[in-house]
ROSE-4610 file (N, C-alpha, C; in Angstrom, 1 decimal, always signed):
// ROSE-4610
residu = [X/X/X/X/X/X/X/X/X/X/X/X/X/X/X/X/X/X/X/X/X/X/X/X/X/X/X/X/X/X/X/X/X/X/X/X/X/X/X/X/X/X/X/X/X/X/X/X/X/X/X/X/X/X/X/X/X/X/X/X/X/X/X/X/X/X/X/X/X/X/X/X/X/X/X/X/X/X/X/X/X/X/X/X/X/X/X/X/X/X/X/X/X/X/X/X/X/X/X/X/X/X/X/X/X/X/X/X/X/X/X/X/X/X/X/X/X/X/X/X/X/X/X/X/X/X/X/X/X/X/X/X/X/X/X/X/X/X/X/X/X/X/X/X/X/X/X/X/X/X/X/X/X/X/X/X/X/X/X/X/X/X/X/X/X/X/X/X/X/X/X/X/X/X/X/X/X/X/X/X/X/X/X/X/X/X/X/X/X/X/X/X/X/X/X/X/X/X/X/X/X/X/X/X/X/X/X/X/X/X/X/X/X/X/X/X/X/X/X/X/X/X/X/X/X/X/X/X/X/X/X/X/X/X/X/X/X/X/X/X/X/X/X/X/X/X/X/X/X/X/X/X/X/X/X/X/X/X/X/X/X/X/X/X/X/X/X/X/X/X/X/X/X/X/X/X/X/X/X/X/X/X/X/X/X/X/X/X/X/X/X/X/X/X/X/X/X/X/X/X/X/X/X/X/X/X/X/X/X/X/X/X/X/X/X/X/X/X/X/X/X/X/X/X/X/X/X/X/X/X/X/X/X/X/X/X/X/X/X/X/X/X/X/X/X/X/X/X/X/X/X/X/X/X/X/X/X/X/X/X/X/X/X/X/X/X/X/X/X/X/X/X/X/X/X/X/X/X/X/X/X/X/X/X/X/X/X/X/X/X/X/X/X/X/X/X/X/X/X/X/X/X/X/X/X/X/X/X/X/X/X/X/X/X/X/X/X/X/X/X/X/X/X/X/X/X/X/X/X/X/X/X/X/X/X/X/X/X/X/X/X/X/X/X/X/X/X/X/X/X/X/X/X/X/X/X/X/X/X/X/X/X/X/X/X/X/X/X]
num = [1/1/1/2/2/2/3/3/3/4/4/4/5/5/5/6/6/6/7/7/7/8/8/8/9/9/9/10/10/10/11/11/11/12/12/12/13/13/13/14/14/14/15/15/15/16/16/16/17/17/17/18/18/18/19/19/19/20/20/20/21/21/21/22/22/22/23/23/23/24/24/24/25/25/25/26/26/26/27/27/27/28/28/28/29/29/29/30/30/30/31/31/31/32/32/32/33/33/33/34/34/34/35/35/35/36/36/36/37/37/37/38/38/38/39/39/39/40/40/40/41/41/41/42/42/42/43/43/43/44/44/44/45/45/45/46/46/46/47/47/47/48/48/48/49/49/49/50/50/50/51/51/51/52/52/52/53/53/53/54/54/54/55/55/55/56/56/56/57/57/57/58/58/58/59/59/59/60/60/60/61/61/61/62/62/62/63/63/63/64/64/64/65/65/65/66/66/66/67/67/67/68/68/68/69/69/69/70/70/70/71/71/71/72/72/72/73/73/73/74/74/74/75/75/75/76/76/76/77/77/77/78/78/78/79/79/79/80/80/80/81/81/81/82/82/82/83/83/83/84/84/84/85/85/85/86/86/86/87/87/87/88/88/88/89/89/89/90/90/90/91/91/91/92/92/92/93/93/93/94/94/94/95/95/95/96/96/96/97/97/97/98/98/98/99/99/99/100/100/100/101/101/101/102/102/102/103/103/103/104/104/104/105/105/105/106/106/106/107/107/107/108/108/108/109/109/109/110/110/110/111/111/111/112/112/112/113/113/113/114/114/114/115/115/115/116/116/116/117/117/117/118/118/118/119/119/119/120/120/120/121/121/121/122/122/122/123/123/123/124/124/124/125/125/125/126/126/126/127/127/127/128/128/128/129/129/129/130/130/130/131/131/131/132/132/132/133/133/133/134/134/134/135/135/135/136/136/136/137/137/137/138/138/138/139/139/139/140/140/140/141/141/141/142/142/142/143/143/143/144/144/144/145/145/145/146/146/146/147/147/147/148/148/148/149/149/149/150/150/150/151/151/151/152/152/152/153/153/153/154/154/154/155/155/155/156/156/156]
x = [-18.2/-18.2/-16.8/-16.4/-15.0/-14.9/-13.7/-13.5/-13.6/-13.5/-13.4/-11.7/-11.3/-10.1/-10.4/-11.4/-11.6/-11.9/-12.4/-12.4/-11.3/-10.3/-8.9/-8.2/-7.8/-6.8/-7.6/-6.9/-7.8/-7.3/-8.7/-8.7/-7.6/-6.6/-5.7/-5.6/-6.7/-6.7/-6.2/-6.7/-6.3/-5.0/-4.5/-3.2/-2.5/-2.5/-2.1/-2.1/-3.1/-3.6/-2.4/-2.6/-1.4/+0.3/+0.1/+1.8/+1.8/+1.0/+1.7/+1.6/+0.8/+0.8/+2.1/+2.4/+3.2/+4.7/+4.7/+6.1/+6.1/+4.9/+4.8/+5.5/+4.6/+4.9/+6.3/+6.9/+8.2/+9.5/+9.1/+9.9/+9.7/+8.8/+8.5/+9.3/+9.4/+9.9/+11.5/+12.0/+13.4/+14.0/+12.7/+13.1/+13.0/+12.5/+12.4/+13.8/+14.1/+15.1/+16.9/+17.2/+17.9/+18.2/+16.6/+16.6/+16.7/+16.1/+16.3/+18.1/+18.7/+20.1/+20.9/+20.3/+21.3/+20.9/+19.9/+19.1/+20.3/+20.6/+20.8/+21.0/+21.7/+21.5/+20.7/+19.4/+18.5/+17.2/+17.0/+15.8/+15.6/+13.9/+13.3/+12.5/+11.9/+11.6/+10.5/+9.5/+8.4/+8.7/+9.6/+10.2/+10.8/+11.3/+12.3/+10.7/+9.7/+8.6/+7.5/+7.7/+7.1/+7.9/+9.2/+9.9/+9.8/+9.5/+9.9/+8.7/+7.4/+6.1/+6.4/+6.5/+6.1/+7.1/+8.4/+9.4/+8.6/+8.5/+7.6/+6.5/+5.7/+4.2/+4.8/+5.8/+6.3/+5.0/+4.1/+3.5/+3.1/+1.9/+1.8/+0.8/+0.9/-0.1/-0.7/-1.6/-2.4/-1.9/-2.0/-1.3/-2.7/-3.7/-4.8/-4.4/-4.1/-3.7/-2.9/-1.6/-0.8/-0.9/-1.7/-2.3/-2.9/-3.7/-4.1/-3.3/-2.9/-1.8/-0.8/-0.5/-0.2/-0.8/-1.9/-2.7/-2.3/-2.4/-1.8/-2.9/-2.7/-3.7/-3.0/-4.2/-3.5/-2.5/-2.7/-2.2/+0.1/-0.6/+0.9/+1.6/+0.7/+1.3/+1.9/+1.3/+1.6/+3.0/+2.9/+4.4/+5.4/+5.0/+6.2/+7.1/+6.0/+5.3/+6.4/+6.2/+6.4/+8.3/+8.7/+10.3/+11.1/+10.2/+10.7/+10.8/+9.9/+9.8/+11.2/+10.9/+12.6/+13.5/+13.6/+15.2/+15.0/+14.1/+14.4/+13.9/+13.4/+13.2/+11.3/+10.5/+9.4/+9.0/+8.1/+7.7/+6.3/+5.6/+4.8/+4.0/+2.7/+2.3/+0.8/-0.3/-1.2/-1.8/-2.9/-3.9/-4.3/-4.2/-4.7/-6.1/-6.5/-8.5/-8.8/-8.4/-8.9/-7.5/-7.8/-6.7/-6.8/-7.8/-7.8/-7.0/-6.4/-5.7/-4.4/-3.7/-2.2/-1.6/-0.6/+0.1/+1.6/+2.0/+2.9/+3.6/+4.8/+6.0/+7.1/+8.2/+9.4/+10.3/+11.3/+12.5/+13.4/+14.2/+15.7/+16.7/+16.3/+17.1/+16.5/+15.3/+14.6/+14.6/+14.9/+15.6/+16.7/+17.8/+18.9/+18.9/+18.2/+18.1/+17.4/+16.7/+15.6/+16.9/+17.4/+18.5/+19.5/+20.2/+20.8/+20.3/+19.1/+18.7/+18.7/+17.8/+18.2/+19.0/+20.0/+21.7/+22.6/+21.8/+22.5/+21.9/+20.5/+20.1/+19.3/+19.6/+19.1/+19.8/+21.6/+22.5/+22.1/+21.3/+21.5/+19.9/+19.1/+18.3/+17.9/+18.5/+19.2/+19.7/+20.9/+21.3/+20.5/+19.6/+18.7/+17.7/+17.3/+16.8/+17.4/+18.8/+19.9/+20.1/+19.9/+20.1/+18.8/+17.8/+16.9/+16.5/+17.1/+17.0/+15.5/+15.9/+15.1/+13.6/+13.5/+12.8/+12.0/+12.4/+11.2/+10.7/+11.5/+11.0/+9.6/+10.2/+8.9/+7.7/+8.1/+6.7/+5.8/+6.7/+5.8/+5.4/+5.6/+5.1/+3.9/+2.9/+1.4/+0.9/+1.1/+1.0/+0.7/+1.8/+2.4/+1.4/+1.2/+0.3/-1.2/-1.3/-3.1/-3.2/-2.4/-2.9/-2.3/-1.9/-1.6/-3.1/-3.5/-4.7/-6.3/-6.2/-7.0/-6.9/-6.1/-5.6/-6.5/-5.6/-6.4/-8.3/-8.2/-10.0/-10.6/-9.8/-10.4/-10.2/-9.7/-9.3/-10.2/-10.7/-11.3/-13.2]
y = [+88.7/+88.7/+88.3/+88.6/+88.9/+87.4/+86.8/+85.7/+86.2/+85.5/+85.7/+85.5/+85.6/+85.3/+84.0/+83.1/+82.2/+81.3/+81.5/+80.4/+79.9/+81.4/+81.1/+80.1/+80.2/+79.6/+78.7/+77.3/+76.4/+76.8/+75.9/+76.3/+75.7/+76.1/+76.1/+74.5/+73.8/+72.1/+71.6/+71.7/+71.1/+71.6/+72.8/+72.8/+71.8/+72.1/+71.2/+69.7/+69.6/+67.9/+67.6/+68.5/+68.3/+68.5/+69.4/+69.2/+68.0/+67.2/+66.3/+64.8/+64.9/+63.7/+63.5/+65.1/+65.3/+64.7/+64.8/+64.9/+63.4/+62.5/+61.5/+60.1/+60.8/+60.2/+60.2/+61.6/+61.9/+61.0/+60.6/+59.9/+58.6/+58.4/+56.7/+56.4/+57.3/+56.8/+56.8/+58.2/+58.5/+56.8/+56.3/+55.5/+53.8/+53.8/+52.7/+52.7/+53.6/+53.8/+53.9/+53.9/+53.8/+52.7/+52.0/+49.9/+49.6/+49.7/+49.1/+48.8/+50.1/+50.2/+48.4/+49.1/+48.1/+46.9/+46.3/+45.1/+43.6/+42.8/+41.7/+41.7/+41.2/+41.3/+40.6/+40.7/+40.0/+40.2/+40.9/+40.7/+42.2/+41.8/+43.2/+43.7/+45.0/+45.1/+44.5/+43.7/+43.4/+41.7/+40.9/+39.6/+39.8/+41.3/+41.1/+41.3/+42.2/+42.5/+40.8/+40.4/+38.9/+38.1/+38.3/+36.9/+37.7/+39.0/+39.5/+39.0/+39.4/+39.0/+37.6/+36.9/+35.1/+35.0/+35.9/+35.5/+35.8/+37.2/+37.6/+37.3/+36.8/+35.3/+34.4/+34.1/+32.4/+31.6/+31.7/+30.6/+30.7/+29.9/+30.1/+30.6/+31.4/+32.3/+31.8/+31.7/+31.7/+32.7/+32.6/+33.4/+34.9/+34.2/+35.9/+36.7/+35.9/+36.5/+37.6/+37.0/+38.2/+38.8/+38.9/+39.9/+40.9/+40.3/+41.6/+42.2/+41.9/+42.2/+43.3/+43.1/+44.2/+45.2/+44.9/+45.5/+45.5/+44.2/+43.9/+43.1/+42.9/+42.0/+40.3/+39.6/+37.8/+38.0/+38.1/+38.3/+38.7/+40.2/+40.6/+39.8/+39.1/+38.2/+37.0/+36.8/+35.0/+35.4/+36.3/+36.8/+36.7/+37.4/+37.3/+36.4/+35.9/+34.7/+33.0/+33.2/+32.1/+32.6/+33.9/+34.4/+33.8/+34.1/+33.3/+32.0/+31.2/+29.8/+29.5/+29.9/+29.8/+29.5/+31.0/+31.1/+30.7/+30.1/+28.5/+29.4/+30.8/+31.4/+30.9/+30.4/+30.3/+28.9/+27.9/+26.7/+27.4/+26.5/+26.5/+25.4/+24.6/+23.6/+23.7/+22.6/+22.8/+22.7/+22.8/+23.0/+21.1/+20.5/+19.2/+19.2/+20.1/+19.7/+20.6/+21.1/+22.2/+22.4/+21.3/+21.5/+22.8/+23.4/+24.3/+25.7/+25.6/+26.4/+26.6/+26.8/+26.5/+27.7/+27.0/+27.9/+28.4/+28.7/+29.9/+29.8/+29.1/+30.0/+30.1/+30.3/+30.9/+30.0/+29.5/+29.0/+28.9/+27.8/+28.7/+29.1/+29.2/+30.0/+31.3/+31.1/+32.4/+33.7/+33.0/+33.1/+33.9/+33.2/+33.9/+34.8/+34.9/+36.1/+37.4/+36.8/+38.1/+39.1/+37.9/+38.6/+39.1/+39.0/+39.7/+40.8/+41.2/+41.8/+43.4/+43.0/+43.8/+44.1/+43.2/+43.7/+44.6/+44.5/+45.8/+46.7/+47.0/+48.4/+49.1/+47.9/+48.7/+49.7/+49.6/+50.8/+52.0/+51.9/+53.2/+53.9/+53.3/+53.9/+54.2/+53.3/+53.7/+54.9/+55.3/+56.7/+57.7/+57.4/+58.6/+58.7/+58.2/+58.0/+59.0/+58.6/+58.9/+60.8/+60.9/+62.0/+63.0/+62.1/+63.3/+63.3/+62.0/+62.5/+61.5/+60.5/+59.5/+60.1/+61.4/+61.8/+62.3/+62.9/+63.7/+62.4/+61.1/+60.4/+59.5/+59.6/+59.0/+59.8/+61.0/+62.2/+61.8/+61.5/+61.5/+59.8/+59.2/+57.5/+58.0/+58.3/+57.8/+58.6/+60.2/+60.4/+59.6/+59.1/+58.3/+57.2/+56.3/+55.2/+55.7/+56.3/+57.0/+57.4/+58.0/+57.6/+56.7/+55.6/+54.5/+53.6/+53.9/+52.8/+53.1/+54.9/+55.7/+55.3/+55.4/+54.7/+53.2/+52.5/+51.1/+51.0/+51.9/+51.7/+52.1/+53.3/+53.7/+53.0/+51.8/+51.1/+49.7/+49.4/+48.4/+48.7]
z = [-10.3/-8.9/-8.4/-7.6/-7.0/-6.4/-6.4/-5.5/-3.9/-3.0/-1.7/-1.5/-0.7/+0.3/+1.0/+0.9/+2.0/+0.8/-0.2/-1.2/-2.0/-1.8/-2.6/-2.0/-0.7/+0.1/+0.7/+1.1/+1.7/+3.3/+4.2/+5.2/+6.0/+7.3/+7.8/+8.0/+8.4/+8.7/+7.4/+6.4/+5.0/+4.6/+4.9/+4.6/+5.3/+6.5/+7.9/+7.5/+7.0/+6.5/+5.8/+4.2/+3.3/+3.5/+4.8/+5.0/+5.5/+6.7/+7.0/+6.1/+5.2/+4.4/+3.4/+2.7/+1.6/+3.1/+4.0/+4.7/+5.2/+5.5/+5.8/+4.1/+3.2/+1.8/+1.6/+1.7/+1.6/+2.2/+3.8/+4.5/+4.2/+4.0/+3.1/+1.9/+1.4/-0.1/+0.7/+1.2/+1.8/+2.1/+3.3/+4.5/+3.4/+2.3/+1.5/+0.8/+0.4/-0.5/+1.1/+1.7/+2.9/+2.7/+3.0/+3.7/+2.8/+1.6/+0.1/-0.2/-0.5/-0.7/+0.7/+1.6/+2.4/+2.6/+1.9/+2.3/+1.3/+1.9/+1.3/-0.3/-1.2/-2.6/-2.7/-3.6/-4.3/-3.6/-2.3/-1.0/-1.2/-1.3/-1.4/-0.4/-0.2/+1.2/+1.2/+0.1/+0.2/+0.8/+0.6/+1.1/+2.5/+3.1/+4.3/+5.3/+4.7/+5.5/+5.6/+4.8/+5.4/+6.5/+6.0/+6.9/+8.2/+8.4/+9.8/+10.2/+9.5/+9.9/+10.6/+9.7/+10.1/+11.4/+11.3/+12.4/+13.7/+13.5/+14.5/+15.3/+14.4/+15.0/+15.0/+14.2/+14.8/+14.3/+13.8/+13.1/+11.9/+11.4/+9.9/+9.9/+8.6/+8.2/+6.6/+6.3/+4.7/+3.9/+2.6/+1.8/+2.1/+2.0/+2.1/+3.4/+4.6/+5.5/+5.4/+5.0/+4.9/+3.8/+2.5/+1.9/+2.7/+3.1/+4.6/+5.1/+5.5/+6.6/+6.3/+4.8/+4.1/+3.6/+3.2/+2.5/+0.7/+0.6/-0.9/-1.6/-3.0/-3.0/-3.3/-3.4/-2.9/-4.5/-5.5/-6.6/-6.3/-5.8/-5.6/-4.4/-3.5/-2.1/-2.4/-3.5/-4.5/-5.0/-5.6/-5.9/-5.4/-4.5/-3.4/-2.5/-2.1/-1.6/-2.9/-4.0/-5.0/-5.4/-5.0/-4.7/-3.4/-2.1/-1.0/-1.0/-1.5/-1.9/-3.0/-3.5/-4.4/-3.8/-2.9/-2.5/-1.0/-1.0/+0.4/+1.8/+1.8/+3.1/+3.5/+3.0/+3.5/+3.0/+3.9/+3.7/+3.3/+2.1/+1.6/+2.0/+2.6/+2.6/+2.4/+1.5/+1.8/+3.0/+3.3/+4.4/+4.2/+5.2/+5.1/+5.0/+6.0/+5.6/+4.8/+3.9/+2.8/+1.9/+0.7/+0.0/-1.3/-1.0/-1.9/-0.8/+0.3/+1.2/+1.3/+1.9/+2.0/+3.0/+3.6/+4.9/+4.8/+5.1/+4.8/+6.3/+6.2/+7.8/+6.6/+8.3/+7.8/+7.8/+7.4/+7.1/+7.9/+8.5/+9.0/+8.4/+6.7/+6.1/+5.8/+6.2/+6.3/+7.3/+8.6/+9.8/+10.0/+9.2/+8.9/+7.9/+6.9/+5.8/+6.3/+7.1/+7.9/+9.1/+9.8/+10.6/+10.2/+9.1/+8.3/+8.1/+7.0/+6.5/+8.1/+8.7/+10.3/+10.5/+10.3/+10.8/+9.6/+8.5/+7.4/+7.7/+7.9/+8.2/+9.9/+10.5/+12.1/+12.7/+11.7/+12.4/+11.5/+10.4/+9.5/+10.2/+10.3/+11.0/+12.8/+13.0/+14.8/+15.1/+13.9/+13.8/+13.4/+12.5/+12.4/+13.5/+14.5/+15.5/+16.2/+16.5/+17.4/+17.2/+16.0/+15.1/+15.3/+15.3/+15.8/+17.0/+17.9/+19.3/+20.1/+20.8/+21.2/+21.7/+22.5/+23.2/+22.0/+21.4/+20.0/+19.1/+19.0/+18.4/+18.8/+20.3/+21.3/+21.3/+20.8/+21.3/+20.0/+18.7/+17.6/+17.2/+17.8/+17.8/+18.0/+18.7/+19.5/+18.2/+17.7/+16.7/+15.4/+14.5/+14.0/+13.8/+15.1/+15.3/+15.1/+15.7/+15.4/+13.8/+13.1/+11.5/+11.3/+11.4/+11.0/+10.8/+12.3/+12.9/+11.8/+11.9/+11.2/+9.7/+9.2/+7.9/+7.2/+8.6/+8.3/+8.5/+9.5/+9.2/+8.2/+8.1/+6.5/+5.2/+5.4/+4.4/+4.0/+5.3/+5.3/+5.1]
């Protein structure tokens, strides 16, 4: 029995699906590899993406938190998490009434590694901004954010 034409080729949404995932994946790795290159010697994007966090809340967070927060698990967060502590950008303390806890901010050396880290690469991607043109970039934000949001539900 003969294949159909409609069973060969997937239907127009699932192609559609797959362009935009393969092009979303693509700019990820692109846009990792940009910030990566310009980032600080020794700071990786997984350390510049906490300090911005903690900078950005300005308070402390638990290490499971920002496992969340990433979508990581507490395992790879400890990691990261026990590199920043090293190199002096995050205060580690336990939790007073639950010493099996512990909290997590940012440093003012943390502070300053984080604002660095911005200031090597906000001009490289400002320009690609610049490059594709403010107004198109604004159109595809709300986009953008709705599989972001859809993403995370599905994840949880």
């Amino acid at each position: 029995m003969p294949v159909s034409a409609t069973s060969e080729r997937p239907p127009a949404n699932d192609r559609l699906a797959a362009s935009l995932f393969a092009e979303v994946l693509i700019a990820e790795q692109l846009s990792r590899n940009l910030i990566s290159k310009a980032l600080p010697r020794g700071m990786q994007i997984s350390h510049f993406s906490v300090l911005n966090l903690l900078a950005h809340v300005n308070e402390e967070r638990t290490p499971a938190q920002l496992a969340q927060a990433f979508h990581v698990t507490r395992g790879a967060m400890t990691n990261t998490l026990s590199r920043l502590e090293w190199a002096g950008h995050v205060h580690i303390r336990p939790d007073w009434d639950d010493a099996r806890r512990k909290f997590v901010s940012i440093s003012p050396a943390g502070r300053v590694a984080r604002d660095a880290a911005l200031a090597a690469f906000m001009p490289l991607i400002a320009q690609v901004v610049r490059d594709i043109g403010a107004d198109r970039v604004r159109t595809a934000l709300p986009v953008l954010r709705e599989l972001r949001i859809r993403l995370e539900e599905s994840d949880d």
